[in-house]
C-alpha positions in Angstrom: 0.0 0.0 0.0 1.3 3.1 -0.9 2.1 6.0 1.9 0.1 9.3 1.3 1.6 12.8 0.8 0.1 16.5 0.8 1.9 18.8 -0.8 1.2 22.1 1.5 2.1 25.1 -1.1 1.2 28.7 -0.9 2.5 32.0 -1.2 4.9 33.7 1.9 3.3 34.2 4.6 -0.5 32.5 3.5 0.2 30.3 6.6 1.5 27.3 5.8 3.3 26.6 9.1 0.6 27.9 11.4 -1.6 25.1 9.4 0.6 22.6 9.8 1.0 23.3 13.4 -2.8 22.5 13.8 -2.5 19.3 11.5 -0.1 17.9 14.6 -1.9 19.1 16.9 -5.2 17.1 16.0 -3.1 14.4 14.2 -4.8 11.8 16.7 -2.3 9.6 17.0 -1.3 8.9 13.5 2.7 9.4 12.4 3.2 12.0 10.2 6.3 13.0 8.9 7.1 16.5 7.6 9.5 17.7 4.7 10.1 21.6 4.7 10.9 23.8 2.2 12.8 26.8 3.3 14.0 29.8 0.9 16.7 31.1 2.5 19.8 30.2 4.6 17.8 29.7 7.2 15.7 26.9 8.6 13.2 29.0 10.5 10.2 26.9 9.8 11.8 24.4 10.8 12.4 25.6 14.4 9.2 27.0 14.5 7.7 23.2 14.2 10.4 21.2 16.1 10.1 24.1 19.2 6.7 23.7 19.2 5.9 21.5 21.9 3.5 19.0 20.1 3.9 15.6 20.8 5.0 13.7 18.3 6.8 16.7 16.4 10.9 16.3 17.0 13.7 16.2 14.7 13.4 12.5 13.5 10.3 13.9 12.0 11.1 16.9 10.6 13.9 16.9 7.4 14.3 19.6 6.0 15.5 21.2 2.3 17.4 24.4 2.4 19.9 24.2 -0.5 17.1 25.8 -2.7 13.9 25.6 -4.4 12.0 22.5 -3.8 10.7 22.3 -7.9 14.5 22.9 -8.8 16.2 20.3 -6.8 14.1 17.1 -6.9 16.6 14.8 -8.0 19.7 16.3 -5.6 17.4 17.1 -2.7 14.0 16.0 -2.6 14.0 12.5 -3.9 17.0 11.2 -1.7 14.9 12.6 1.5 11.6 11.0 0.4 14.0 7.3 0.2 15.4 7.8 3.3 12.0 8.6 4.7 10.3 5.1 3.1 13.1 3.0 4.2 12.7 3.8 8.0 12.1 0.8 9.6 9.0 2.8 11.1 7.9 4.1 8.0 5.2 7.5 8.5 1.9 6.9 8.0 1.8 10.2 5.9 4.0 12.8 4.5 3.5 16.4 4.8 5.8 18.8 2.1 5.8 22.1 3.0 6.8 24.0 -0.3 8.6 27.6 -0.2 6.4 30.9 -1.3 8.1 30.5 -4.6 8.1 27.0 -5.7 5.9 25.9 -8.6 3.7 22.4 -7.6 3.7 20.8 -10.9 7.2 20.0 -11.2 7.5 18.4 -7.6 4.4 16.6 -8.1 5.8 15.3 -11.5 8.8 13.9 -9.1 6.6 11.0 -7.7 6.6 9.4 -10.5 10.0 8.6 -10.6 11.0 4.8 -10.8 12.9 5.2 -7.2 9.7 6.3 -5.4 6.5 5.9 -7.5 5.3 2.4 -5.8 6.0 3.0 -2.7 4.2 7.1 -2.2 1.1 8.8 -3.7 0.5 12.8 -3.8 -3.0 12.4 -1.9 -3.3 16.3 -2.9 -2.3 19.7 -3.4 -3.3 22.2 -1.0 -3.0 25.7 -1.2 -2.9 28.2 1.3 -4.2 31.7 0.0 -3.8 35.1 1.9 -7.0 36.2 1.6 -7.0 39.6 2.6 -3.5 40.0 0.5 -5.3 38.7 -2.5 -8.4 40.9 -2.1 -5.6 43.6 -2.1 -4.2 42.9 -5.1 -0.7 42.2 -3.5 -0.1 39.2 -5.4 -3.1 38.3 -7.5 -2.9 37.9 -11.2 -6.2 39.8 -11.5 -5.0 42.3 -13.5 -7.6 45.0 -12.0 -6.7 44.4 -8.5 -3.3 44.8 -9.4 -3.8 48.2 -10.7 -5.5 48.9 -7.6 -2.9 48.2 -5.5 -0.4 49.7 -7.6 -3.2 53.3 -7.8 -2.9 53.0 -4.2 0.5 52.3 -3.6 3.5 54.2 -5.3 6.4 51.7 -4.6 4.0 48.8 -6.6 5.4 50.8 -10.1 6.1 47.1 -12.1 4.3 43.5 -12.8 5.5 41.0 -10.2 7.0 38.0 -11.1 5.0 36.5 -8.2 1.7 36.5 -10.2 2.5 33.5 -12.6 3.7 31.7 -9.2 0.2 32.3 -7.4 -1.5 31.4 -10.4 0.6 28.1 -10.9 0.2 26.9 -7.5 -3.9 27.3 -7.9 -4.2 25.6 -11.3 -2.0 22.6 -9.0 -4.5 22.8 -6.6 -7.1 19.8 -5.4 -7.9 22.2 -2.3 -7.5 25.8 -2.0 -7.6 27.4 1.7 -8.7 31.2 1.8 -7.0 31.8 4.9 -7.2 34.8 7.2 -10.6 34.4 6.6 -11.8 36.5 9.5 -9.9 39.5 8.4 -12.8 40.1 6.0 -16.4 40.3 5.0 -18.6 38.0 3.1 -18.7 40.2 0.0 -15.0 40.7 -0.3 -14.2 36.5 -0.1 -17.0 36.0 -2.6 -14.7 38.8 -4.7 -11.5 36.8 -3.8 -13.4 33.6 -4.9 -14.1 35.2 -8.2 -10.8 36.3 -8.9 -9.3 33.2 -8.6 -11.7 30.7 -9.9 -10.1 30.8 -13.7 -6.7 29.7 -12.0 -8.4 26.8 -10.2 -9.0 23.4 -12.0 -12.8 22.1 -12.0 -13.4 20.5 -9.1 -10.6 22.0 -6.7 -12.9 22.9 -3.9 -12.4 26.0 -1.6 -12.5 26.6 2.2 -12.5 29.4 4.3 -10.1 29.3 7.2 -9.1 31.1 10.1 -5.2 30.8 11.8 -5.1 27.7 9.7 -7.6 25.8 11.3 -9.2 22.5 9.6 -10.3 19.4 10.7 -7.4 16.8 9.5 -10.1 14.7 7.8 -10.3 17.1 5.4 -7.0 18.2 4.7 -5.7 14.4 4.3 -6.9 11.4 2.6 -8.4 13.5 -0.5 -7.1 10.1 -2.4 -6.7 12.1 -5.2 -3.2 10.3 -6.9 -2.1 13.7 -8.4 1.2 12.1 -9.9 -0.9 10.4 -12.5 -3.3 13.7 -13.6 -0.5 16.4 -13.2 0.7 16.0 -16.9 -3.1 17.2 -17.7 -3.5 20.2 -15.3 -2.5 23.5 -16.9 0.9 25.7 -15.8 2.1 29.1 -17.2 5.7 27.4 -17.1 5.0 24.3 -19.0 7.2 23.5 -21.9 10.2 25.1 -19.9 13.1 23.5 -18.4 13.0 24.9 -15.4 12.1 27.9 -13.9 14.6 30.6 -12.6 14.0 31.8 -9.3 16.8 35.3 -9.6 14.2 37.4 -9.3 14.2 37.1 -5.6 16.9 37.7 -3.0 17.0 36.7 0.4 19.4 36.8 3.7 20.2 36.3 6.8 20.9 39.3 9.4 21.9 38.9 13.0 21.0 41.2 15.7 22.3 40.4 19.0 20.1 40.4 22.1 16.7 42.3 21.6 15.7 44.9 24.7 12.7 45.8 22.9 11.0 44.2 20.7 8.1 46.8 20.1 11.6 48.8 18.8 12.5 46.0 16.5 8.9 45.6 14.9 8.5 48.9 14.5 11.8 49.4 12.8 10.5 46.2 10.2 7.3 48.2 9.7 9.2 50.9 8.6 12.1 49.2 6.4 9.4 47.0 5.0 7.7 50.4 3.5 11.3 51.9 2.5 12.4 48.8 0.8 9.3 46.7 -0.7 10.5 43.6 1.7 8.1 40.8 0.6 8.7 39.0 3.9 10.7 38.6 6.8 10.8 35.3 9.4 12.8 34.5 12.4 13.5 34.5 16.2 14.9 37.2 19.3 16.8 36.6 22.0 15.1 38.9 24.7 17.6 39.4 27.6 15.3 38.2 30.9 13.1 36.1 28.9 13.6 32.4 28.9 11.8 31.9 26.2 12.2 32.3 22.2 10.8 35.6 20.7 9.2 34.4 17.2 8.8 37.1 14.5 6.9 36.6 11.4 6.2 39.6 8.6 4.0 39.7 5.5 3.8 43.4 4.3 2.7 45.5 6.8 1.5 42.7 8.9 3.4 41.4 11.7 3.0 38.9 14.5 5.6 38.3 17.7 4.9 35.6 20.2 7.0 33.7 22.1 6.9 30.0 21.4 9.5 27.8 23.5 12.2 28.0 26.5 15.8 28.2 25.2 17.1 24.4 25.2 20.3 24.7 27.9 22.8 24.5 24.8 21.5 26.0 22.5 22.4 29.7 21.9 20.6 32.3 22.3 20.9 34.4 19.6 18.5 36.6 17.1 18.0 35.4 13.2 15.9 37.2 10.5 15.6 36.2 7.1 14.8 39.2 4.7 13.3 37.7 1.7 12.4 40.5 -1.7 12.6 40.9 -5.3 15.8 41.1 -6.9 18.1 44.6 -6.1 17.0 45.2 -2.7 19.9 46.8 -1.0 20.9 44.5 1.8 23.0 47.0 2.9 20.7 49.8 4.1 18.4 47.1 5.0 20.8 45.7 7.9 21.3 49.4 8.5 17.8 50.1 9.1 17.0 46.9 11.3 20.0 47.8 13.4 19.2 49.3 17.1 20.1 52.6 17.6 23.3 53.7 19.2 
């Protein structure tokens, strides 16, 4: 019988941890093991998940892929960690891959049905997590009217983003589509979102409204849908390419020493994410008094800080942000900028 897997995509910041964090938590028992995605040098999701406290979520579960694009690196990266996954002597009872914001689904999907892996895993589905109030924006929609919008509105949006074709991909991939961040908005303005992405979706992708990424497991899971053998059929604006070229984005890795004040630090993000058009920025503080670890997670404007674990007794305590943008941001007044003042 052959192991399930979700594929988890979604743009940065949709929420793709913060559902997966639920999946565990109301996993009832079963073994799941996670794959992660990150884009950057470094593995924040990945602490994020193994720090969390759920039962059942530690290292041996968690492997992670952070030499690059998951759709790029199948054969060097993914399908040597899908092998070593099967031939546990415990094998999971399902897989759970956590894509980056930029990867396209079609090409990892197309992985599983390589001769090394194909009878031993299925792709039970896609899922994708949408931003909802983002895409109502126009943020990263391909609705070429809600662009305009946003770019009317907003004077640093002055060029088409590459990110468009990358949304759109990972809906047409789709077998569920999650409007998340849900309760950030009004009935009319989801139908709108509904609309706008409907001619991206394939027919019979079904779409939920969800809240802090919360849905029941039986949903999310056992969709059965074997999207290996369909994905040559389901539509991509990158098919007939090799690959796909991911150097419109930059990212890095800043340190910041020990945080006194982390109102400080979040407004100083707020404010370089304005100057500078940061897409998104992820990681942990070090708050001297605090024993615990100070989690910091940025889409746009929008930030969230919570503390989510103690400091293990040899691990160091240390602050780590990942800046993730488009192409030509200046890393040098950005480090500038997120530095305390003197």
């Amino acid at each position: 019988m052959k192991i399930p897997a979700t594929v988890i995509t979604g743009f940065l910041g949709a929420g793709k941890t913060t559902l997966i964090r639920h999946l565990l938590e109301n996993a009832g028992g079963k073994r799941i093991a996670l794959i992660i995605n990150e884009f950057g040098d470094l593995g924040i999701d990945r602490g994020m998940l193994a720090g969390c406290g759920i039962e059942g979520c530690d290292d041996d579960n968690i492997m992670e892929l952070a030499n690059g694009c998951i759709c790029c690196t199948v054969a060097d990266d993914f399908l040597p960690t899908m092998e070593t996954l099967l031939d546990r002597e415990l094998a999971p009872d399902h897989i759970v891959i956590e894509t980056s914001g930029l990867a396209l689904p079609k090409p990892l999907v197309k992985a599983f049905n390589w001769p090394e892996i194909k009878s031993r895993v299925t792709v039970d589905g896609v899922v994708a997590v949408v931003d909802a109030r983002a895409v109502h924006e126009g943020r990263f929609a391909d609705d070429p009217d809600a662009v305009q919008a946003a770019r009317e509105a907003d004077d640093a949006l002055d060029h088409e983003s590459p990110l468009d074709e990358v949304f759109g991909d990972q809906l047409l991939s789709a077998d569920l589509v999650l409007l998340n961040k849900s309760d950030l908005m009004d009935a009319a303005s989801l139908k709108s979102v509904e609309a706008d992405i409907a001619h991206d979706m394939e027919p019979g992708a079904k779409v939920l409204h969800t809240s802090h990424g919360k849905v029941d497991p039986a949903i999310l899971l056992g969709l059965s849908a074997a999207v290996e053998e369909v994905i040559e059929n389901r539509k991509s604006h990158h098919d007939g390419e090799e690959e796909h070229d991911h150097d419109d984005f930059d990212s890095f890795v800043i340190g910041l020493g020990d945080i006194d004040d982390p109102e400080a630090l979040e407004a100083r993000i707020r404010q370089a994410t304005s100057d500078h058009d940061i897409l998104r920025v992820k990681g942990f503080a070090h708050v001297p008094g605090k024993e615990m670890r100070h989690v910091i997670q940025g889409v746009g404007p929008r930030i969230q800080r919570y503390y989510d674990r103690p400091w293990a007794v040899n691990e160091e305590r240390r602050t780590a942000l990942v800046i993730i943008g488009e192409k030509g941001m200046d890393e040098t007044a950005i480090r500038a900028a997120l530095e305390p003042a003197a």
